[in-house]
C-alpha positions as CSV (number, residue, x, y, z in Angstrom):
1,X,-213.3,-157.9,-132.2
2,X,-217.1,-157.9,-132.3
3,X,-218.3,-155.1,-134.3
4,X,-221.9,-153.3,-134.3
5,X,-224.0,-150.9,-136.4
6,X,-223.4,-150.1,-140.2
7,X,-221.8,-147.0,-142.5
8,X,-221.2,-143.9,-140.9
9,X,-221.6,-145.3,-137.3
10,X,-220.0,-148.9,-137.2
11,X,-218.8,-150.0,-134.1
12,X,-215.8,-152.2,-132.4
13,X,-217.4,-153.2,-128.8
14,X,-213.8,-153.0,-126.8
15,X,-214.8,-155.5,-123.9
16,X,-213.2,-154.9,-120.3
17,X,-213.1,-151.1,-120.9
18,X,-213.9,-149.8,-117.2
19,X,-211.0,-150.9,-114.7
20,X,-212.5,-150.3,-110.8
21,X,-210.1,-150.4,-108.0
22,X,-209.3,-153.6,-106.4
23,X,-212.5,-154.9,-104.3
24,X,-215.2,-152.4,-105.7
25,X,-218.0,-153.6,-108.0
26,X,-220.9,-151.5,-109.5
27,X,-224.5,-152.4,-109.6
28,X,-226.9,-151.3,-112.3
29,X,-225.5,-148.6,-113.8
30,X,-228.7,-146.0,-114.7
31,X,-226.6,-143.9,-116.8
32,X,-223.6,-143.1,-117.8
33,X,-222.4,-139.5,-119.3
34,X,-219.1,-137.6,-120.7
35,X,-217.9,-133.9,-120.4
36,X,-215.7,-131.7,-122.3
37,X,-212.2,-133.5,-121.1
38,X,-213.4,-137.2,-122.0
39,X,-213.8,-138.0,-118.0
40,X,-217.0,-140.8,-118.2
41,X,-218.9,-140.2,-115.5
42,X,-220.6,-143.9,-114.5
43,X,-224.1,-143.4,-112.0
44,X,-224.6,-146.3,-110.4
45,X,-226.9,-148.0,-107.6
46,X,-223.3,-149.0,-105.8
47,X,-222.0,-148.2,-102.5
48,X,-219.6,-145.1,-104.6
49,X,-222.5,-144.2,-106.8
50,X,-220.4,-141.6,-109.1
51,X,-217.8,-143.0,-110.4
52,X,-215.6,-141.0,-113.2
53,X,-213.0,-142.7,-115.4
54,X,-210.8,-141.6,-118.3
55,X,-211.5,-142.2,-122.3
56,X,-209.1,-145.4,-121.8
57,X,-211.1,-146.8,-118.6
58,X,-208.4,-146.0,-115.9
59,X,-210.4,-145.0,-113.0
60,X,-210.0,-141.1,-111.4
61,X,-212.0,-140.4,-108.7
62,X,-215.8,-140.4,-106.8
63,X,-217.7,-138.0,-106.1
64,X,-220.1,-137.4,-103.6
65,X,-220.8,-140.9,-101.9
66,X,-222.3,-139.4,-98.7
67,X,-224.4,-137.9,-101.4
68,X,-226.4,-139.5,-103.9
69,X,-228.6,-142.4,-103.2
70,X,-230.6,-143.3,-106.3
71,X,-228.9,-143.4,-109.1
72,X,-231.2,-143.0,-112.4
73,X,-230.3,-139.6,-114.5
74,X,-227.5,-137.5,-115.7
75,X,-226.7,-134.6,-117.7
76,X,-223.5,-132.3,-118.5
77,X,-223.9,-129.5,-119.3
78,X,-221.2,-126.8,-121.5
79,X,-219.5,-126.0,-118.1
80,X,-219.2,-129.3,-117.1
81,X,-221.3,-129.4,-114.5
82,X,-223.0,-132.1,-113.6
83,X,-227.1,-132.8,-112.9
84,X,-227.7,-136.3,-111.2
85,X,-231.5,-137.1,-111.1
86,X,-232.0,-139.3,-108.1
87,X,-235.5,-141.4,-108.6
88,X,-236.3,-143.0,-105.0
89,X,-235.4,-139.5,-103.2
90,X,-237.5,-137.9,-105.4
91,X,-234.5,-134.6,-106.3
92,X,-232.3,-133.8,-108.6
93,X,-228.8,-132.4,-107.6
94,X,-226.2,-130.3,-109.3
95,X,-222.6,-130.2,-109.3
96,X,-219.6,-128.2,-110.1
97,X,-216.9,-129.2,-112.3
98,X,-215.7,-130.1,-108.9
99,X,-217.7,-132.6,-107.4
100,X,-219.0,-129.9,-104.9
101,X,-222.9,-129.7,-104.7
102,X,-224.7,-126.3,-106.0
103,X,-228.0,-127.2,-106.2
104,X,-231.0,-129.4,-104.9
105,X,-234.3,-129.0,-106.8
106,X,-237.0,-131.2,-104.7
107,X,-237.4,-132.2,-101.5
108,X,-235.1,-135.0,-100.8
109,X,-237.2,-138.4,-99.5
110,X,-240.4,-136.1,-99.8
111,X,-242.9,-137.1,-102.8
112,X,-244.7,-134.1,-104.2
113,X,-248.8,-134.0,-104.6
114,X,-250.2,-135.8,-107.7
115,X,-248.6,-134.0,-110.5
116,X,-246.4,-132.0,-108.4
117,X,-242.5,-132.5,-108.4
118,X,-241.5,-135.1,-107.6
119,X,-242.7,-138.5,-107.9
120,X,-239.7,-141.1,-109.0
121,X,-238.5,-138.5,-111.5
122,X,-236.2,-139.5,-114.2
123,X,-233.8,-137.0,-116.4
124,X,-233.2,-133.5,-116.6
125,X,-231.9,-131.8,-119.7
126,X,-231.4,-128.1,-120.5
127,X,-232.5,-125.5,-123.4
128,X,-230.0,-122.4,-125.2
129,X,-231.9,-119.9,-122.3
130,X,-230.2,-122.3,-119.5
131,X,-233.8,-123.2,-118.4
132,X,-233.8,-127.1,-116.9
133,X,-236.5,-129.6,-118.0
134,X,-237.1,-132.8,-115.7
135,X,-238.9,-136.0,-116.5
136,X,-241.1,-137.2,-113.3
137,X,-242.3,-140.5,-115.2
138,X,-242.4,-143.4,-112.6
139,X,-244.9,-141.9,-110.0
140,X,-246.1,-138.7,-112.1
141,X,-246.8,-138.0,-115.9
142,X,-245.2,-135.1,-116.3
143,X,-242.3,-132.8,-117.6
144,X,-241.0,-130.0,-115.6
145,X,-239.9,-126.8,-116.4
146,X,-237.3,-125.0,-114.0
147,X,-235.3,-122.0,-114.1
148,X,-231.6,-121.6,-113.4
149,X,-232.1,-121.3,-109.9
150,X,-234.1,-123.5,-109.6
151,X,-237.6,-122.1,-109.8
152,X,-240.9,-123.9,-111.0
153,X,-242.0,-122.0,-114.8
154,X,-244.5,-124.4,-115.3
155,X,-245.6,-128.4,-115.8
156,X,-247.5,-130.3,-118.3
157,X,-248.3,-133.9,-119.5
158,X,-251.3,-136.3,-118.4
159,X,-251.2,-139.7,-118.2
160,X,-252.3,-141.6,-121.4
161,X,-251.3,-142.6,-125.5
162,X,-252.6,-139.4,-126.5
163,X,-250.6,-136.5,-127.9
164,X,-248.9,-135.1,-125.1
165,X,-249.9,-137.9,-122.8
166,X,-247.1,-139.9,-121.1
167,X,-246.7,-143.7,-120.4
168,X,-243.9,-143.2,-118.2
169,X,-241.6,-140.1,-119.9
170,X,-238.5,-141.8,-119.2
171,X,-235.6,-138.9,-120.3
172,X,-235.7,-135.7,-121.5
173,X,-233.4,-133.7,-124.0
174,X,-233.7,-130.4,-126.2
175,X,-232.4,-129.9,-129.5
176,X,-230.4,-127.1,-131.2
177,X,-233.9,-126.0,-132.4
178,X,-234.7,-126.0,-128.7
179,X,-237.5,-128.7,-129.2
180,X,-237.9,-130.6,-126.1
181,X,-237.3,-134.3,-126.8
182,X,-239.3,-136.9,-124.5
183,X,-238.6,-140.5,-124.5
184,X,-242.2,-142.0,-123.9
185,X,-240.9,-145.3,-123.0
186,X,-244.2,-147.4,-122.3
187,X,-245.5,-145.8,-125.2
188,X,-242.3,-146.9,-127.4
189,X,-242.2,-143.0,-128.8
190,X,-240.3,-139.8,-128.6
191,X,-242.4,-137.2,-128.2
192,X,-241.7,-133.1,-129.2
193,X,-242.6,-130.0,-127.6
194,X,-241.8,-126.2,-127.7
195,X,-240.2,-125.2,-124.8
196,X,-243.5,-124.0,-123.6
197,X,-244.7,-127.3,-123.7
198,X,-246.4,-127.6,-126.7
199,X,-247.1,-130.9,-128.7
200,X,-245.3,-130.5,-132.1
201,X,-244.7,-134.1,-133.5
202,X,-243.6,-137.4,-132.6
203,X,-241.4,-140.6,-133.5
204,X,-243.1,-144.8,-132.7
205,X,-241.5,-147.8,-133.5
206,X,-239.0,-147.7,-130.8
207,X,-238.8,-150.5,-128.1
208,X,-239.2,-149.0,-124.6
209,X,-236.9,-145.7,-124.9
210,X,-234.8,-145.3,-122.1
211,X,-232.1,-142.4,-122.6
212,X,-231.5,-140.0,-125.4
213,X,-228.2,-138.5,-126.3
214,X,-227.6,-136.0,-129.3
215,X,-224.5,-135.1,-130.4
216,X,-223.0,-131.7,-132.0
217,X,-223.6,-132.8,-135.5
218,X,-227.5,-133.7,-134.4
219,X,-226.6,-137.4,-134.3
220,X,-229.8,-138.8,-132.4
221,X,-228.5,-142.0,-129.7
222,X,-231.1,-144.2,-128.1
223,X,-230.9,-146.5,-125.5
224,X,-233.9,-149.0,-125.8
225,X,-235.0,-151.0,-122.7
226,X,-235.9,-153.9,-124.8
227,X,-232.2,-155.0,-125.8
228,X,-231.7,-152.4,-128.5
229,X,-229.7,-149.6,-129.8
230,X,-230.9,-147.2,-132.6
231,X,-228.5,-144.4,-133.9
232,X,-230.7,-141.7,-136.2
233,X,-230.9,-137.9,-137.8
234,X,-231.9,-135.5,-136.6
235,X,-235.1,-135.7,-139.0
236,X,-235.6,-139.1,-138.1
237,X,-234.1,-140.9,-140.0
238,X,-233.1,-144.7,-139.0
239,X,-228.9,-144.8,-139.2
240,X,-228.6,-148.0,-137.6
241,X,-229.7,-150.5,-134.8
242,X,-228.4,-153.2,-132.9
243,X,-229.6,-155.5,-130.4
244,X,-231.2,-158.6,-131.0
245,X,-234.2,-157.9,-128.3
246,X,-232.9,-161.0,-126.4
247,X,-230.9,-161.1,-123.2
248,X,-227.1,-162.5,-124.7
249,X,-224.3,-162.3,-122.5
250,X,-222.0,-161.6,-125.2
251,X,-220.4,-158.2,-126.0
252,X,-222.6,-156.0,-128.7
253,X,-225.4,-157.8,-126.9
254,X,-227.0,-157.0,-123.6
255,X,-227.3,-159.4,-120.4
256,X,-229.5,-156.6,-119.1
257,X,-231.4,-153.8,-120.5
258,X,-230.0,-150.7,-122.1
259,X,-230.5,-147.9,-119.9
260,X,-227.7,-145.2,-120.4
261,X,-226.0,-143.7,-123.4
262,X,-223.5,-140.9,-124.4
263,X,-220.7,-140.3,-126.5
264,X,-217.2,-138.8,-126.0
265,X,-215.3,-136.0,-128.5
266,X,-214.2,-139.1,-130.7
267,X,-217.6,-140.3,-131.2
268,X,-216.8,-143.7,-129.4
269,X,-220.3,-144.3,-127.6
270,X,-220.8,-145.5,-124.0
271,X,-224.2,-148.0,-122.8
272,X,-225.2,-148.6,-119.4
273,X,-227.7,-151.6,-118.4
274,X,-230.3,-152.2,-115.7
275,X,-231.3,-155.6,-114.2
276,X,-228.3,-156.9,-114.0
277,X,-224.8,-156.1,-112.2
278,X,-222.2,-153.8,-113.6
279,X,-222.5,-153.7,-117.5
280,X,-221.0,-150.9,-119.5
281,X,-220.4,-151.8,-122.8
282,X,-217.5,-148.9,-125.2
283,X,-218.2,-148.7,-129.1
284,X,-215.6,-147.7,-130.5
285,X,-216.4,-145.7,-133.4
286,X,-214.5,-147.3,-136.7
287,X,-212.8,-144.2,-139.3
């Protein structure tokens, strides 16, 4: 069995984890997220976009096909409900533990003005106040700050290299401190803000952040566009990597180009590629 990353966070990759029903296929796979019962939720650019599986890869159910269009963002949050980001219909939508839809932020196949939501937006994320942050990093430079319900607080970033300029903010996440984590991907950073939206500090040497994921012991997960995973603390500290920055068709390796990332209650860790069909790779954490 191949194996990946070092000490505290080594790996098994466990190949042929996801079993689809007979005749389906999944395209790339933006993203990829787990709630509080281990279902792994798979968001796709597929005819069934939304695809949820157990820990063991047995498929359960769809949700929402006459839904969701453009799969690019997800998040959980403690009730299990579910925020998919859609990028070319420029909304995000939010689910019950269901499947059935609560929310639409956005206007669906309606671009905002310049700087205005939306414009190819990216990832959502939430803070301890249950306020929603959303990344609108393909067409806008910007983060955006929501209530609940659904109402706009406020927006900031501009585009540039700058602190708190944005080169495409790709993802967003908050931390138990409540400091808003964004992954700058052309800019190969994570920035950090208040929740207000002010510039703290930030991390470099990454290649192209994608997604973030952070975990309850403040285990930092990200997925790097450029063939690579890096697993860090919460103080930034490098864990581990993989990834050789090539594209290998080979399992620990990635044919495309990491794009998703979460883990599950056991700490086995899930990765989702882009620019190329129906990757999902399962490291399974080694004890």
């Amino acid at each position: 069995m191949t194996k990946v990353g070092a000490g505290s966070h080594a790996y098994e990759v466990q190949e042929g984890w996801a079993r689809l029903p007979a005749g389906w296929k999944l395209g790339w796979i933006a993203a990829v997220a787990v709630d509080s019962q281990d279902r792994v939720f798979v968001y796709s650019r597929s005819e069934h976009p939304l695809i949820l599986f157990d820990r063991e890869g047995n498929f359960l159910e769809t949700w929402c096909d006459d839904v969701l269009e453009d799969a690019h963002g997800i998040w959980i949050d403690g009730k299990d409900q579910v925020y998919c980001v859609e990028r070319e219909t420029h909304c995000m939508r939010k689910f019950n533990c269901k499947g059935e839809l609560l929310l639409t932020i956005g206007n669906p196949h309606q671009k905002g003005a310049e700087g205005e939501p939306f414009n190819l937006p990216t990832d959502l994320a939430i803070d301890a106040r249950g306020d929603l942050y959303i990344s609108d990093g393909y067409g806008n430079a910007r983060v955006h700050k929501y209530t609940p319900e659904g109402r706009l607080i406020k927006s900031w970033g501009t585009p540039g290299t700058g602190p708190g300029e944005f080169n495409l903010p790709h993802c967003v996440r908050v931390d138990r401190h409540d400091r808003v984590l964004v992954a700058d991907r052309s800019n190969n950073r994570i920035q950090f803000f208040d929740t207000e939206g002010k510039y703290l500090m930030e991390w470099g040497g990454f290649h192209q952040p994608d997604t973030i994921y952070i975990d309850e012991h403040d285990i930092v997960y990200v997925a790097e566009l450029d063939q690579r995973v890096s697993v860090l603390t919460l103080a930034g500290e490098v864990i581990t990597r993989w990834g050789s920055g090539q594209r290998l068709d080979r399992p620990g390796e990635f044919l495309g180009c990491p794009h998703g990332i979460w883990a599950d209650s056991r700490g086995d860790l899930y990765v989702s590629e882009v620019q190329t069909d129906g990757r999902l790779q399962k490291f399974v954490r080694r004890r």
